[in-house]
C-alpha positions as CSV (number, residue, x, y, z in Angstrom):
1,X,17.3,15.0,17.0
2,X,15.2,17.3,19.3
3,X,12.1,18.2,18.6
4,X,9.7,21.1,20.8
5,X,6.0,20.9,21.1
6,X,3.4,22.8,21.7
7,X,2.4,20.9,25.9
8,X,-1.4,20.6,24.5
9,X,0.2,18.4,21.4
10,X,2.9,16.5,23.9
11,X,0.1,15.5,26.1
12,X,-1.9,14.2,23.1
13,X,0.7,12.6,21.6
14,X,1.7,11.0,24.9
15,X,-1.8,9.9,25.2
16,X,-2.5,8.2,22.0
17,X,0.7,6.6,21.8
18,X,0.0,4.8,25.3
19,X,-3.0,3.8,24.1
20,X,-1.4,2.6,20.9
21,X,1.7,0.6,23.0
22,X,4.0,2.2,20.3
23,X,7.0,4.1,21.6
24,X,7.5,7.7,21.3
25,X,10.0,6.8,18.4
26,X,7.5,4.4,16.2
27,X,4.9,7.5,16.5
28,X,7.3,10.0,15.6
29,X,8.4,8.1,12.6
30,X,5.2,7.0,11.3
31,X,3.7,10.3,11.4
32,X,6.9,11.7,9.2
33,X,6.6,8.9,7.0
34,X,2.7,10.1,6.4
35,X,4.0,13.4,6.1
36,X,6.2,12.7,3.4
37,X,3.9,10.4,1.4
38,X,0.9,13.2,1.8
39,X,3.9,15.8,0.6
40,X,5.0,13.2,-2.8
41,X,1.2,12.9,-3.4
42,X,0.2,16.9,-3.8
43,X,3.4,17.1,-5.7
44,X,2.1,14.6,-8.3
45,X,-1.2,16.2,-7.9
46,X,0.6,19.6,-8.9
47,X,2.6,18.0,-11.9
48,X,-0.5,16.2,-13.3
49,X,-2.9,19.3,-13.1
50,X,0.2,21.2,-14.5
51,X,0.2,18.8,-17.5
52,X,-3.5,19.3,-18.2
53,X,-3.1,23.0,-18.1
54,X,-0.1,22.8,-20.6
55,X,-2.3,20.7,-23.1
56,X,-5.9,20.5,-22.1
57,X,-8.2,17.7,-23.5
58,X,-9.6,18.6,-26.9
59,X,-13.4,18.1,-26.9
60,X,-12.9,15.1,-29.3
61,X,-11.2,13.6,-26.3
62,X,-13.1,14.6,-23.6
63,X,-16.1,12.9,-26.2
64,X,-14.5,10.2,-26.3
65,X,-14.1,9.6,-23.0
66,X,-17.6,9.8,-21.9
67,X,-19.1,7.7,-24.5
68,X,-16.7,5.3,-23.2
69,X,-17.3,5.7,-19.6
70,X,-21.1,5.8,-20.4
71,X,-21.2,2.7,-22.3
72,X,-19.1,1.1,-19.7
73,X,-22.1,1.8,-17.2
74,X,-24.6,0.7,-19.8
75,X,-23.1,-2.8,-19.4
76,X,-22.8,-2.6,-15.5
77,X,-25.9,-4.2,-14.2
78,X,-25.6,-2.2,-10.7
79,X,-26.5,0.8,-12.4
C-alpha cells in the first residue's frame, strides 16, 4: 500500500513516531484503527439519535426518568 502526504504531516509523523520508538507501520495502523472505531461510533451515534427521532420519549417517560435520576442524587451523599 502507498500512501502520499502532505511533507508538513510526513515530518510530524516522522517526529512523533521517533519519539514514540514505534515503527512507521505500528503508527500507521493504529491511527486507522482509531479512525475506524471514531467512524463505528458516529454511526451508532446516528442510528441512536435516528431512533429517538422515529419515536421520541413521551413526557410520561421523560417524567419518569427524572424523578428517578433526581431521587438517585437525593441518596448520593456527594451531592
Amino acid at each position: 500500500m502507498a500512501v502520499s502526504l502532505p511533507d508538513e504531516l510526513y515530518r510530524a509523523l516522522e517526529s512523533a513516531r521517533r519519539r514514540a520508538r514505534k515503527t512507521r507501520s505500528a503508527v500507521v495502523q493504529e491511527a486507522l484503527r482509531d479512525w475506524l472505531r471514531r467512524q463505528a461510533r458516529a454511526e451508532l451515534v446516528r442510528d441512536y439519535e435516528e431512533g429517538y427521532r422515529r419515536s421520541p420519549e413521551s413526557a410520561r417517560e421523560v417524567e419518569s426518568a427524572l424523578a428517578t435520576a433526581v431521587g438517585l442524587l437525593a441518596d448520593d451523599d456527594e451531592w
